[in-house]
N, C-alpha and C positions, 0 to 999 in steps of 0.2 A: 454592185460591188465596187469598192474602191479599194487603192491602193497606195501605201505607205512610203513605200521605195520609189517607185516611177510614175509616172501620170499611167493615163491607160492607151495612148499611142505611142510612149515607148515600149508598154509593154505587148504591144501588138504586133511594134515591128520587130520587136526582141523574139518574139513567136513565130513569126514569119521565119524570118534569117535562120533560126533552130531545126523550122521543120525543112527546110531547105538544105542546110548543112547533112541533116542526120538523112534525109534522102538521097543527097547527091554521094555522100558516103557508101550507102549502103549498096546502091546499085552501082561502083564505079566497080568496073570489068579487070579484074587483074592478069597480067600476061600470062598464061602455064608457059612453063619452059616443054620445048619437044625433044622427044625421047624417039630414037631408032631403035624398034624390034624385030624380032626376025621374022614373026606373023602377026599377021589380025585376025587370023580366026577365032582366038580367046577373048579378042575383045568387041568381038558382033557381037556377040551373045551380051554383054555388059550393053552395050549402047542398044541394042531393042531391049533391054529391060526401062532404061532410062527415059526412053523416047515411053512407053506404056505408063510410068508415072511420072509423068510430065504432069498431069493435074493435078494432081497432090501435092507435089513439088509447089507449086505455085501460091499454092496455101499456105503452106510451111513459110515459103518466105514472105508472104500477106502478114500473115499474125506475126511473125520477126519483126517487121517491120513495124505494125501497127503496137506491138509491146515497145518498141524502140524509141516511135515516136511520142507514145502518151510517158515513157519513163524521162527523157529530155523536157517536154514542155510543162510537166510537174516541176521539174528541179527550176527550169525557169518562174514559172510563177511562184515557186516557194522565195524565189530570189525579189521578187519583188513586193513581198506581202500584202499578200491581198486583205482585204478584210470586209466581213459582211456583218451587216448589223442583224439580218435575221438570224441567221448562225451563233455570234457572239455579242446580239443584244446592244443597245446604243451606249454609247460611250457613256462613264459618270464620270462626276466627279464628287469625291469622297471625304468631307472631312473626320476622320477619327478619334474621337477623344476619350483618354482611359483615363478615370478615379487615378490617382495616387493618394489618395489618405491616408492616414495608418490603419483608419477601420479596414481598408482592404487586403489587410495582413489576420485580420482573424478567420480562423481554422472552420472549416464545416467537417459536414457530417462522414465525409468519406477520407478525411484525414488532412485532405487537400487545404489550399487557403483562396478566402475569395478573390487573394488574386490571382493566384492561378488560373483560375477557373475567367476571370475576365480575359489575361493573355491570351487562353487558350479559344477563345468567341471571336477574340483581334483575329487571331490567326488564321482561321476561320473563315472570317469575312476577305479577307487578304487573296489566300488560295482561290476560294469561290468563286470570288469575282470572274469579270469579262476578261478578255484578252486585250485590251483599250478604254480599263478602267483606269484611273486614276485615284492616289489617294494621297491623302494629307493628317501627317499620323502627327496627335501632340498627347501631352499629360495637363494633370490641371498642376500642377506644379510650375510652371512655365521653364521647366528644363529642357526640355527636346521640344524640338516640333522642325517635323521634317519639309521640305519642298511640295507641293501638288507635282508627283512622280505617279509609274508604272511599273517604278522597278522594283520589283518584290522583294529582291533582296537585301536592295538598302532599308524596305520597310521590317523587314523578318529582323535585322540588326538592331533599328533601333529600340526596335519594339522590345529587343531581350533586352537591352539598357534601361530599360524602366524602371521603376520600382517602388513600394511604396515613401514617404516621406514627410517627413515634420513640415515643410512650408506651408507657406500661406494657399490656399486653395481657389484658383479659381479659374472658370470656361474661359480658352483663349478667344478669342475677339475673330469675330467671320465677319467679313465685310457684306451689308444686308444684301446688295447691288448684283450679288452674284449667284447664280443658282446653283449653288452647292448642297448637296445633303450633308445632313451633318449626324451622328450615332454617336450618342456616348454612353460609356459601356461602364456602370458603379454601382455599390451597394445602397446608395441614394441614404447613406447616414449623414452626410452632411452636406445636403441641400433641400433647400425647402421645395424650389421648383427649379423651372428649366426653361431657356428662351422658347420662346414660339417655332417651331420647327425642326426643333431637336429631335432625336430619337431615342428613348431611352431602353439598354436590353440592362438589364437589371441581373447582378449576382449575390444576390440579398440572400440569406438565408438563416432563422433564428440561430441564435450564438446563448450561450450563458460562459459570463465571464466575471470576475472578481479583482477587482483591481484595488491598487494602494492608490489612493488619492490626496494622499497630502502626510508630507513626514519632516520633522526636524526635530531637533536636540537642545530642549535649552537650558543653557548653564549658565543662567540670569539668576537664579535664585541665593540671595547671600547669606541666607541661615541655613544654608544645608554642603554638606560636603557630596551631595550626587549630585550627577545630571538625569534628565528626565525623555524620552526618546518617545515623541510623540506621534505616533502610527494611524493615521486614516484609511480606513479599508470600505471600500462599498462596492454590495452586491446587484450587479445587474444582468439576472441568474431567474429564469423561473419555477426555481425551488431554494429550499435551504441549502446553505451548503458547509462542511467544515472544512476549518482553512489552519494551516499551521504556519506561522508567524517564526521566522529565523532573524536575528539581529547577529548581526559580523563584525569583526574589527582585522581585517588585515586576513580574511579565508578564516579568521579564529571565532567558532561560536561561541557568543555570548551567552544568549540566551536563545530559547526555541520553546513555543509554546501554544497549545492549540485551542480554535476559537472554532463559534458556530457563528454564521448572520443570516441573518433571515431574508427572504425574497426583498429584494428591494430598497436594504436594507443601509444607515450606515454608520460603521463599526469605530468608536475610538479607543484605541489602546494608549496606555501609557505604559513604560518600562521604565524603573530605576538603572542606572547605569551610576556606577562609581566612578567618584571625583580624576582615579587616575586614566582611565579610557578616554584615547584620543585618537586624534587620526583620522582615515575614512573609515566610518559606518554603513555598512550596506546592511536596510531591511528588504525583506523577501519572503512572498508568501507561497502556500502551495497549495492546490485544490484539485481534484478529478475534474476533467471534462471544460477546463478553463479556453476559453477560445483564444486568448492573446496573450501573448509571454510578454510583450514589451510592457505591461501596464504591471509587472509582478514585480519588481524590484525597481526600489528606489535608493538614495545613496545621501548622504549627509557629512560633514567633516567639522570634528572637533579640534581646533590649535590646542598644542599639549602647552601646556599651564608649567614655568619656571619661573624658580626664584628670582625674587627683586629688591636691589638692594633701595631701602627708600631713606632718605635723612629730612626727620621734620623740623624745621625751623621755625620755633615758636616761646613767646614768652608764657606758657600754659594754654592748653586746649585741650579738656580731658573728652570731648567729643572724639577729634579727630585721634587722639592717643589711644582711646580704647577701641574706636573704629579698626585702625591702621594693627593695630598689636594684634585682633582677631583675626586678620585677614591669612590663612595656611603659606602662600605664597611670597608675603610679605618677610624679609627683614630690616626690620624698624631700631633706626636711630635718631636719640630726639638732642637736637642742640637749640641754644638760647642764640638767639638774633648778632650777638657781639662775637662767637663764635664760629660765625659764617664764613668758610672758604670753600672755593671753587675745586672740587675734586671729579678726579675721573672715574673711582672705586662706586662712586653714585650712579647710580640707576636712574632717578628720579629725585628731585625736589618737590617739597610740600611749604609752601613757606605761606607761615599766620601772619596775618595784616603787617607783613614785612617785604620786601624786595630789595635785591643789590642795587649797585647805582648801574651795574654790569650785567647784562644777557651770562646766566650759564652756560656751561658746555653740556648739561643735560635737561632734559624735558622739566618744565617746572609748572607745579598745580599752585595759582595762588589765591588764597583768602582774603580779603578785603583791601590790596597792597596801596600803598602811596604811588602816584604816576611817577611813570619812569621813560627817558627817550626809550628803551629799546623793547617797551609794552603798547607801541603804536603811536608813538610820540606821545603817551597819556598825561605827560608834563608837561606840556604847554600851556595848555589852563589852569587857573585852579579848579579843585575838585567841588563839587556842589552835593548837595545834602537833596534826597527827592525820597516825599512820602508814597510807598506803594502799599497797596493792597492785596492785587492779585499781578499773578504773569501772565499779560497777554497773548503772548506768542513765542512759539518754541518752535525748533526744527526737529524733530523724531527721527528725521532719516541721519542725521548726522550720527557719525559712532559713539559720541561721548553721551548722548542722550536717547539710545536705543532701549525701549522698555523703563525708559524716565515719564512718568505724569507729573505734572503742577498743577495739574488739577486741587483745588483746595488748599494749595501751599499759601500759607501767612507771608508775607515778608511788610515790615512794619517801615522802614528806610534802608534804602539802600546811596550808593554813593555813586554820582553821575559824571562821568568821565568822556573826555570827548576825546575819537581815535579818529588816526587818520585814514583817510580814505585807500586801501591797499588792497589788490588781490587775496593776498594771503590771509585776511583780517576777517574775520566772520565773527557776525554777534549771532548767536546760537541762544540764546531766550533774551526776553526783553517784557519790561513793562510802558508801554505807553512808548515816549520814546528815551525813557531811562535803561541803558543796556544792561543785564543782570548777568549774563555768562557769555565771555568773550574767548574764542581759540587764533591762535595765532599757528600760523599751517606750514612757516618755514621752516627751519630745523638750526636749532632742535623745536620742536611742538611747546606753547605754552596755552595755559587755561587760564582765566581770571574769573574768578567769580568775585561781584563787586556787592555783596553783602556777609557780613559775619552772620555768626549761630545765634547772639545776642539777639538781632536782628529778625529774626524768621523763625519758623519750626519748621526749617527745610531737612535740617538735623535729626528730628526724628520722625519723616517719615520713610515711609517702604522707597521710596524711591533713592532716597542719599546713598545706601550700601552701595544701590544698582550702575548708581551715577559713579563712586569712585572706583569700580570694578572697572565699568566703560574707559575712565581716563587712564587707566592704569594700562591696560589692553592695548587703546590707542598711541599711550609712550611706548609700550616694547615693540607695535608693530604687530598685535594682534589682531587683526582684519575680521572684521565679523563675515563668515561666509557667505557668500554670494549666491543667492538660491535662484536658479533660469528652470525655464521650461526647455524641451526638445525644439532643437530648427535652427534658426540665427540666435546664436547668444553675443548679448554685448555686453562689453568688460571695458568699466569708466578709467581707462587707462590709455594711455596713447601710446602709438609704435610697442607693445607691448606683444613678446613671444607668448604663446600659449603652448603650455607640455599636457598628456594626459598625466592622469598620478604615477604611472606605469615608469615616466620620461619619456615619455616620445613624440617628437614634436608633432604641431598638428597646424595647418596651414591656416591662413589667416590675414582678414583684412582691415584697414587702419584708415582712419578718416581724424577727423583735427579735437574730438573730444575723445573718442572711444575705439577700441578695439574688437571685432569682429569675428567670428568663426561659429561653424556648421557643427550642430552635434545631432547627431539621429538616434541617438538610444539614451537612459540614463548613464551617468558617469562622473568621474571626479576631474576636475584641470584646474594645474595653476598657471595664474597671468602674472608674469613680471615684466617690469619697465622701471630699469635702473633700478635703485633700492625696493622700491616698494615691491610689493606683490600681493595677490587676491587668489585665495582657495573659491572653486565656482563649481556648486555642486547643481547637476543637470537633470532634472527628473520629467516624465512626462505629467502626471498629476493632473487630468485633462478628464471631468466627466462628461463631455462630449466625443472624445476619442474612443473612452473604454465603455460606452454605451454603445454596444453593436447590435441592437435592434430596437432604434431608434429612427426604421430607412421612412423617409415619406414621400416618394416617388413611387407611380408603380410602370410596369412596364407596359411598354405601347404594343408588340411585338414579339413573340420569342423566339424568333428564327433567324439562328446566327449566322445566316447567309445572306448575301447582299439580295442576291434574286436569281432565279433559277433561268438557267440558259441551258443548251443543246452542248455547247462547248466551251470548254473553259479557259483554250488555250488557243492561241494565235493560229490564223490558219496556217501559217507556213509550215508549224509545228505536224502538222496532218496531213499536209501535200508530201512531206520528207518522208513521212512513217510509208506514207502507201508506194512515193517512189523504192523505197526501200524493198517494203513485199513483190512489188513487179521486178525488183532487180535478183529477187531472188528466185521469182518465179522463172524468170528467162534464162536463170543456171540453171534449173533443173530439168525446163522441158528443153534447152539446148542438148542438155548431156541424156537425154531418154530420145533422142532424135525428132522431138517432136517439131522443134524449130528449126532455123540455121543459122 
């Protein structure tokens, strides 16, 4: 037996000095005070009684005594805590690691969720243990992870701080060097295996679930006045199951319509939505028996579409004129080149193989223009004549060219223009290294495309509507939605606040390109920094998340206890309880005169 509090010759002397104390107490002689009576005949009779149990007497105060002393030298060694390893088993040390996945948020069979059911194995193991166990509680999240402690209740804390979570998933790092056990406690859906020496208690249990796995809205199409609300649903369910399909605009049903998918299955819907629906869209489906609510509803935003006033400057272009006049949103003014003044009533400029010698004060689209200083210094050179055939390279991710191909586009010559080298100057397609479409990104915004319609059949293909939809967008500050997954979303915006759609701000961190912040569920937020701002719709969309029996681990073990002992709590805790029943024993046999 060892001890925790004192070595084991203080606590010997400490037992000494106690039984010492508690006897020299017990036997010291107190004075009677003397009393004159006017006989003793009344009280012979009392003293031969007393002298006849005198042996008795002696016992009484034996066992007083002997209760006395074992009730003191328990409280003492409770005070020094002893501890036995036969008793309370040899010390561990423990390290604990719980799943946090979001698979560990899907629902079993008794209503519960598997994480429950893992917390409730933690807790488990925690309680059971030794009295001189240790443990070291983390997630695979890298959010907590506590000290190598004994103290249950800072472990019992953090452990209720847990939960599941969108991060990146992975085992905290054990240093090999140390003999640690280590028990990780998961639905083994997203792991293939496990280090060497791991222990896995497993809360796997089939699930059938139905999730949306992919949804957006696009209103890229330029012959048509609807938008189209493109719903991905797949079943990973082992039966069919019917699912009913709700589309929202603001708590307002749109549309609601119900669908069957088959085992295994996956489902694309399309919905027409009309040209004037805008805003956030939330799709959301519904099914019996679904194990994961977070994989049910996903969320989308469409910018609502206003008028723009546009002034095209041109000496004839019945391209662009009849382009620009079908466009709903458009109002279209067309003046002659000599006509040209700088107004503020403009929305936008369109100006055909013409440009001022002056930058506007509004965003300006231009056609084939003459080099100008304030088009990148495009005046410095003269302009050169270059045969193209095809365009070699284009950016997609830029906004003006999102759902643009050039693929197959003719262009016969184009006009080769040397700009200067500037942050703000982006050549956004290009042939060889002849620039074909040039944005200028200060403000106000300007485009160049450096071939006419003469020139190419850029004009009629499917792509041109798409392309001046894009530019048009990009002048008023219509930001193509931002579509993230669940966890760290980053928003290419610097020092930029982030609000839910709701308003309400949501904390966030900023680095020297982008903007940062945590989302755990689907949802809508805008990011603003100074003018700008990005609508950034957050969905989980994750066929590895919403497959929840997919576990490939099995377990080693199913016994949620660390290891079975005699006791589970410190001995001092045991010493106390029994000093306790002896102090209670010696009230009663005091008061029945059994003692003294």
């Amino acid at each position: 037996m060892t001890f925790l509090a004192l070595t084991g010759w203080q606590v010997l002397l400490l037992c000494a000095a106690t039984s010492l104390l508690v006897i020299w107490l017990f036997f010291l002689k107190l004075r009677y005070p003397r009393v004159s009576v006017a006989s003793l005949l009344l009280w012979r009779r009392v003293l031969e009684d007393t002298q006849h149990r005198s042996l008795l007497e002696r016992l009484r105060r034996l066992l007083s005594l002997l209760l006395t002393l074992t009730i003191a030298l328990l409280i003492v060694l409770a005070f020094s805590q002893p501890n036995s390893d036969t008793l309370t088993g040899e010390p561990r040390n423990v390290v604990l690691i719980l799943d946090t996945a979001l698979s560990m948020a899907g629902a079993t069979a008794d209503g519960k969720t598997r994480w429950f059911h893992a917390r409730t194995r933690a807790q488990q193991i925690i309680e059971s243990a030794g009295a001189t166990d240790k443990f070291l509680l983390a997630d695979t999240s890298g959010r907590i992870s506590t000290r190598m402690t004994a103290d249950r209740e800072e472990l019992l804390v953090a452990l209720e701080t847990m939960s599941p979570t969108a991060a990146t998933m992975a085992l905290p790092a054990v240093n090999p060097k140390v003999t640690w056990e280590t028990i990780f406690i998961s639905d083994g859906a997203n792991w293939a295996s496990l280090p060497a020496g791991v222990r896995l208690l497993s809360v796997f249990e089939p699930a059938n679930n139905i999730a949306i796995t992919g949804f957006n809205i696009d209103s890229s199409d330029p012959g048509s006045n609807v938008r189209t609300a493109h719903v991905e649903i797949t079943s990973y369910s082992s039966q069919s199951a019917d699912v009913v399909l709700t589309l929202s605009n603001e708590s307002t049903p749109i549309i609601r319509r119900a669908l069957t998918i088959d085992v295994g299955k996956t489902l694309l819907a399309s919905v027409n939505l009309s040209s004037e629906v805008s805003g956030g869209i939330r799709a959301q489906i519904e099914s019996v028996g679904d194990a994961l609510a977070l994989d049910d509803v996903a969320v989308d935003y469409v910018p609502p579409q206003r008028e723009v006033q546009v002034t095209l400057v041109t000496s004839g272009n019945d391209y662009l004129e009849t382009l620009l006049s079908l466009e709903p949103r458009v109002e279209l003014r067309i003046i002659q080149p000599e006509m040209y003044r700088d107004e503020s009533a403009v929305d936008i400029y369109v100006f055909d193989r013409f440009a001022p010698n002056t930058a506007p004060s509004r965003p300006a689209l231009l056609f084939k223009p003459p080099g100008r200083a304030w088009l990148a210094g495009s005046d410095r050179n003269q302009a050169l004549r270059a045969v193209v055939s095809r365009v070699t390279a284009w950016d997609e991710s830029h906004p003006i060219l999102k759902f643009v191909s050039f693929i197959d586009v003719d262009i016969r010559s184009a006009r080769h223009l040397d700009f200067a080298t500037e942050a703000n100057i982006q050549i956004v397609a290009e042939a060889a290294q002849t620039p074909l479409i040039v944005t200028g990104e200060g403000s106000p915004h300007w485009v160049m495309v450096n071939f006419d319609f003469e020139e190419s059949d850029f004009s009629v293909r499917p792509g041109f509507p798409i392309f001046m939809k894009n530019v048009i967008a990009w002048f008023v500050g219509e930001s193509l939605t931002l579509r993230r997954r669940v966890g760290m979303v980053e928003v290419p915006l610097q020092q930029a606040s982030i609000k839910s759609f709701d308003g309400e701000a949501v904390a966030a961190k900023t680095n020297l390109r982008s903007t940062w912040f945590e989302c755990l569920e689907p949802g809508l937020f805008v990011a603003s920094s100074g003018d700008a701002s990005i609508h950034v719709a957050v969905n989980l969309s994750s066929h590895g998340i919403s497959d929840l029996n997919r576990s490939m681990l099995v377990e080693q073990n199913s016994d949620a206890t660390l290891n079975r002992r005699l006791l589970h709590r410190e001995l001092w805790v045991y010493l106390l309880l029994i000093s306790i029943v002896l102090i209670t024993l010696e009230w009663w046999t005091y008061h029945r005169r059994i003692t003294v």
